[in-house]
C-alpha positions as CSV (number, residue, x, y, z in Angstrom):
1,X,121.6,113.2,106.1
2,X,119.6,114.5,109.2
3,X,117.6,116.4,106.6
4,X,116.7,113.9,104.3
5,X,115.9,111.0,106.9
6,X,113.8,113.4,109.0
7,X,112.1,114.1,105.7
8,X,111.0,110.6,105.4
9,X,110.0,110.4,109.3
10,X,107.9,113.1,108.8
11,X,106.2,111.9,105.7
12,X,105.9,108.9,107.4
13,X,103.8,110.0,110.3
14,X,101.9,112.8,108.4
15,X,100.1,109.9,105.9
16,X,99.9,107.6,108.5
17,X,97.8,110.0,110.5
18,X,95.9,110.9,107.5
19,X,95.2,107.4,107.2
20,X,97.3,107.1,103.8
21,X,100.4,105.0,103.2
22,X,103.4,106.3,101.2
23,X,105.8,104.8,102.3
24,X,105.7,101.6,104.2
25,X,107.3,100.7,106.9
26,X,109.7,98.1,105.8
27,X,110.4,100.5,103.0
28,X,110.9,103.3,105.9
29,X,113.1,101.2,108.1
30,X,115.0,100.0,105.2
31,X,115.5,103.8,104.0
32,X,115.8,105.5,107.0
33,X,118.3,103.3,108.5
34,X,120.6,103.0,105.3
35,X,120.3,106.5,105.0
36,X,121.4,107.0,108.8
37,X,124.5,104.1,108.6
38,X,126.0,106.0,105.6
39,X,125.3,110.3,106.8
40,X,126.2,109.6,110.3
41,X,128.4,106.5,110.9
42,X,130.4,106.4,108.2
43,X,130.9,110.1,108.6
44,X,131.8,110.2,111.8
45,X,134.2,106.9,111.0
46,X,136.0,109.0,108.4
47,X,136.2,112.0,110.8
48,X,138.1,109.7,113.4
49,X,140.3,108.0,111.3
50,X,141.4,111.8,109.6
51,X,141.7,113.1,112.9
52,X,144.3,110.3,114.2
53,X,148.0,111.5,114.5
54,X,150.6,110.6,111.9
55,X,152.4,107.2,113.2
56,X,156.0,108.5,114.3
């Protein structure tokens, strides 16, 4: 997820400094943060709920 997202940040800023667009930035927001919700938080969501102890 890290990979991929960073991936688009960097695209991002790269054409926007070269004055191009590729991706806009409601497309970017849009991307970057569903990307982020799904790699990180829903990761992390599933690691604490595995991590729990069995209910005695």
């Amino acid at each position: 997820s890290l990979l991929v997202t960073m991936g688009f940040a960097t695209t991002y800023a790269i054409t926007h400094f070269m004055g191009k667009t590729l991706l806009a930035i409601p497309t970017m927001v849009q991307v970057h943060g569903l990307l982020n919700v799904l790699g990180f938080c829903v990761a992390g969501l599933l690691g604490l709920y595995r991590s729990r102890p069995a209910p005695t």
